[in-house]
Each structure stands twice: as C-alpha cells, then as structure tokens.
N, C-alpha and C positions, 0 to 999 in steps of 0.2 A: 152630184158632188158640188157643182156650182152654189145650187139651189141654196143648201143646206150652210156652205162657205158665206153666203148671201143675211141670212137669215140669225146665223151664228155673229155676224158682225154687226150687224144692225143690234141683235141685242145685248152682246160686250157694249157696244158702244151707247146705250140707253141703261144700264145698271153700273159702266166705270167708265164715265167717259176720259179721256184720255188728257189729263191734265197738265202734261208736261211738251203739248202740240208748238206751242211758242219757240221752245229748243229746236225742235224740228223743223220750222219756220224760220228761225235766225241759222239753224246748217245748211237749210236751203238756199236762205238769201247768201250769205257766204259763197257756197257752188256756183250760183250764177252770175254771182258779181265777177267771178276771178274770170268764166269766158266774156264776158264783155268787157273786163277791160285789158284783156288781151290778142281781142279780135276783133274789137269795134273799129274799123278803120273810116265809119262813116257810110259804107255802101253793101248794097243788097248782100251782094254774095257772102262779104263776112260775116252778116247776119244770118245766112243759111249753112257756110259753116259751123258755126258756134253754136248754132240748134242743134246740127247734125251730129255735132261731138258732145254735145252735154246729153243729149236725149239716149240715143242709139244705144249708149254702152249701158247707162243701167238699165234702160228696157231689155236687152240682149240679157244681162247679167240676170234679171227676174227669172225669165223666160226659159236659161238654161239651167237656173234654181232648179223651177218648179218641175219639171222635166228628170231631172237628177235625183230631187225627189221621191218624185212619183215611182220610178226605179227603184229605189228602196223599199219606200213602202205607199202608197195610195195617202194612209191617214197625215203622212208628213206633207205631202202637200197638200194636203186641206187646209191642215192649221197653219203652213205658209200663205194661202192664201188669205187665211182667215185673218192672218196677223198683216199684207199688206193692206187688204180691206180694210180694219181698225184706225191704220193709219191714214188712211186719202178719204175716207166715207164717211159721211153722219150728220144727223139734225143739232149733233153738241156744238158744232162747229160755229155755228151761228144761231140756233134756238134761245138761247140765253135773253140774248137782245132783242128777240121779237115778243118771249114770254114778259121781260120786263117792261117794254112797251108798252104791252097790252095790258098788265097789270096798271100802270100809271096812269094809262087813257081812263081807264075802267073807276079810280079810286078819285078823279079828277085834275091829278097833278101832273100839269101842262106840263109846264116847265123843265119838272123831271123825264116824261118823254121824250120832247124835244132834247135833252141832255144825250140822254140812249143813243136817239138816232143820228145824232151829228156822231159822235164816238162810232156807232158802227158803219156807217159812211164816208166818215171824214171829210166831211163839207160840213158847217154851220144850216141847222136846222131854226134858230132863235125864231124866225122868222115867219114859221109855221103858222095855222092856226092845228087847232083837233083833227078836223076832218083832212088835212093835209098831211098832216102827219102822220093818220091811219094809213091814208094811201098810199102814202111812199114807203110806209112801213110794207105792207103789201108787196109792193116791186120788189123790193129788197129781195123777201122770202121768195118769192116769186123764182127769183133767179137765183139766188143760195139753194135752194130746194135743187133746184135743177142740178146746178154743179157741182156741188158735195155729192149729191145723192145719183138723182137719176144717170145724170151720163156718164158716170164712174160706173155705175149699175151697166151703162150698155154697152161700152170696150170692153168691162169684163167679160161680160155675157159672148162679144166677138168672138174676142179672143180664146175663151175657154172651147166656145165650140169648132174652130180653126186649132184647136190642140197644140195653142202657143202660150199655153199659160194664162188662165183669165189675171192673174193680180200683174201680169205685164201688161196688158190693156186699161187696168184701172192708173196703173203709177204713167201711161205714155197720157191717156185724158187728164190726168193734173198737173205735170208735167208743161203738155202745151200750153195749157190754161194759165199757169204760172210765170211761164215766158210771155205769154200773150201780154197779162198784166204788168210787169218788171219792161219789156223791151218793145213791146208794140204798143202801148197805152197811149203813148203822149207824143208828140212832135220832136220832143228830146232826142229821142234817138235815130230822128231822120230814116235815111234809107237801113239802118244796120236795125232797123224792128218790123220792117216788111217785112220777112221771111216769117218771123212767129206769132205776125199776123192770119197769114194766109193759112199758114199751117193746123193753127187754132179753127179758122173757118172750115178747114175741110174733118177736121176730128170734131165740129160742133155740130157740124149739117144733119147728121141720121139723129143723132140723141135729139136734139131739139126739137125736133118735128114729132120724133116718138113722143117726147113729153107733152105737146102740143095734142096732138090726139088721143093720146089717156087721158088727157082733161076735157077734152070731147068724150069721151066714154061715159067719164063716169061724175061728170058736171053735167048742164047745159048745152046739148049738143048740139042744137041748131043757132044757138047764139056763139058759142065757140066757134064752128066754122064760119060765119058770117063776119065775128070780128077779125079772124084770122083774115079770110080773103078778101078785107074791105081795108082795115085799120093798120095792119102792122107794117105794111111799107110807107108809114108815115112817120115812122120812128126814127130816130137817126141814127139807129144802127139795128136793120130791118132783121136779123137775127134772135134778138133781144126785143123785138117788136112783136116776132110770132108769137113765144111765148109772156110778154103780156098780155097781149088782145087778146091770145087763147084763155087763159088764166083769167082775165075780163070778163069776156064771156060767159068761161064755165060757174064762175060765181055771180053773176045779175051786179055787177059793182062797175061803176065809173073811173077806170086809172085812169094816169097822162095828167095830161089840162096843166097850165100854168102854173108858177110857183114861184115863189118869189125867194132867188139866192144870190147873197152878198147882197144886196138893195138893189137889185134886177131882176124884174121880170124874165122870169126863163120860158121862154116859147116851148110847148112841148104838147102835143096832139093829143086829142083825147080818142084814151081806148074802152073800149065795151060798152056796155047797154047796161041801165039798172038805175037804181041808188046811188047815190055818196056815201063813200067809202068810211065805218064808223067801228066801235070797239067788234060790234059784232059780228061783222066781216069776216077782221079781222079771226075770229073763234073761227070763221068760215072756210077760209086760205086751210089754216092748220087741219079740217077736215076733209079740204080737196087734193092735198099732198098726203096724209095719210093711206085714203081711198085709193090713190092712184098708186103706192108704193104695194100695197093689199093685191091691187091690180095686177101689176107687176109679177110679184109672187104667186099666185094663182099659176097666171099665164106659164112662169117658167115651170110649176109643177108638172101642169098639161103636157108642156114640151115633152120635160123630162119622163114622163108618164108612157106618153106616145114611141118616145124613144126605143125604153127599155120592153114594151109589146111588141115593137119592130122588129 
C-alpha cells in the first residue's frame, strides 16, 4: 500500500503539479507565526513548547485520520495518503528553477541564469561566473532533492511500517524542516529556535545518510564514500556536508570552493573529486536523483514482496 501511495504521488505530482502550493505556504507561514509570537519569550523551553504544540496535534490528527480510515475502507486511506504525499513531495517543488537554469547555461545566457538562481536562493548570484553558477545550481538540487523528496519518502516509509500512518511521518519531516528554517535559521531568534534546531537534526540523521548511500549505490562508490568520510565535516553544517561530498562524489564533479557574495569572498571547502561543475553535470545530478528515487522503489517493492511471502 505504501509502495503504491509512493508511486501514485510522484506521478500526480509529474503530470498536475500542484499550482496552488504558495496558498499553502502563506497558511502555513500564518500557523507558525501565530506560535511564535505567542510563545517566543526568548528561551529554549518556549521554543520547545511551541514546537511541541504546533507539531504534535496535526501529526496526531493525520495519524488518527489515516487509522480511521483504514477502518472504513483500506482504499481511503490510500488516497489519504496519496493526497498528503501530493502535498509535502515532489521534484515540482523546485525542478522548475534548476530545469531553467540549465536551459540558460546551455543557450548561453549568463545573465539569465544568474537571475534564476539568486530568485531561487534568495542571495544575489550577479556575481557568478558559468562554472559557478552550475555548481551552486548542483547544491541547491542536491539538497532540494533530498528534502522534498527523499526524506518525506523515509518518515513515510517509518511510519507506515510502525502502523502510525505513513502521511503522518511525511507532514512531521516537513513540518520540522519548516520550523527549522522559520525559527532556527538565523540568530533572530536566539534561544527560542534551539529547540527546532535540534529537532530537525534528529528527524534529518537516518534520511540523510540513506540518501547519502543511495548515491553510493548507484553513482561512484568509492569516490562517494571517500568524499563522504574525508570532505563533509568541513562544511559548516556537517549535515548538509554529507550529502554534498556524497552527491560530489557519486557524480566525478568539484562542489564547494569559494564564491564570491555581496563582493566577498565566501570561504567554503571544496567537495568531491572530478571536473568543474558545467551544463552537463548538471543533466548528470538530474540522473543521479532519478536513479536513486528508481532505487528506492525497487527496494520498497522487495520489502513489500518479502513481506507478503512471510
């Protein structure tokens, strides 16, 4: 049923993608703002509160959904699931901006690149040249890939097999991640964004590493683990470090390395072994996230296969 929930959304979400996400995004940011500014007192604990009460109840509330559901009838919560999956999963989410990137790199218009990617980053790219621009394009997907897709892909997967609901695992991974980003981002919120810090790191630890290892699989596998266990705790945020040195690796491409933002040099370590990073990489990433999603599916088939023999 996972499997299938899995597979059903991925391809809703590749023939309608979901155009009206932005709505969704300003109800959310709405939800979160109203706990912080009713609980931000400046220190930890109100920070863990205000996690604990914005998270807990819609996760619970999915959770005893899909449950309630399933009571009824099996196929309702499928398409419950299939319809939270729609919503938290997908390469639409950000494909857009790496596909027009790449088209701009490709037709030679700098300029217009550089435009993309500062909009999808929200830093000023002017600064770029081609080759840097590839590469940061790279990171970006790198780690969009992961977040949209893969680790929504592995709290599902938890949770469906702990018989808690997988679409309450997929909405608790975006969830944290969205707190992470909103209240532990920045210095702004002092001690009251510990808490969805931390939290974020312990919901990012397994998925990460899964991703990391599928791109050993089925890239470059003695240069992924190499970059992995040499490169990515030089990252400064050694997290986000595994999977690029892994991602490095598994494609033979140079990340990291200096850059030049706002007219400074930004200090930043070079990941992987290979080339410099160019249009054609680029076509490369979009083949080593695919592969690895194929990966995926396969694997849960198997599960699923072994399962129902058991």
């Amino acid at each position: 049923m996972s499997l299938f929930a899995l597979i059903t959304a991925l391809l809703l979400e590749q023939l309608h993608p979901l155009s009206s996400r932005k709505h969704l995004h300003g109800w959310l940011s709405g939800y979160v703002n109203y706990f912080q500014h009713n609980f931000n007192a400046g220190e930890h604990r109100h920070g863990k509160i205000a996690w604990l009460v914005a998270v807990l109840p819609l996760v619970t509330g999915v959770a005893v959904s899909c449950r309630l559901l399933y009571q009824v009838h099996p196929v309702l919560a499928w398409a419950f699931n299939v319809l939270v999956l729609y919503l938290t999963m997908g390469f639409r989410q950000f494909s857009h901006y790496f596909t027009d990137i790449h088209l701009a790199l490709r037709a030679g218009k700098l300029d217009e690149a550089r435009g993309l990617l500062s909009r999808w980053r929200g830093f000023p790219s002017h600064e770029l040249n081609a080759e840097e621009v590839a590469r940061v394009t790279i990171e970006q997907a790198l780690i969009a890939s992961h977040r949209n897709v893969f680790g929504v892909i592995v709290w599902f997967v938890l949770f469906s097999a702990l018989g808690l609901g997988g679409a309450a695992g997929a909405l608790l991974y975006r969830l944290g991640q969205f707190l992470r980003t909103r209240w532990g981002g920045g210095d702004e919120m002092g001690e009251f964004g510990g808490f969805a810090r931390q939290a974020f790191y312990i919901l990012e630890w397994l998925p990460i590493r899964m991703t990391a290892m599928t791109f050993a699989i089925v890239g470059n596998f003695e240069d992924t683990v190499h970059c992995w266990r040499t490169q990515a705790a030089s990252w400064p945020d050694p997290e986000a470090g595994i999977l690029l040195a892994s991602g490095a690796g598994a494609l033979g491409v140079r990340l990291g390395m200096p850059i030049a933002q706002g007219g400074v040099l930004e200090d930043r370590a070079e990941l992987g072994v290979g080339d410099a990073a160019d249009a054609d990489f680029m076509q490369s990433a979009v083949g080593l996230v695919w592969r690895s999603v194929v990966f995926w599916l396969i694997l849960l088939l198997l599960l699923t296969l072994a399962s129902l023999l058991g």
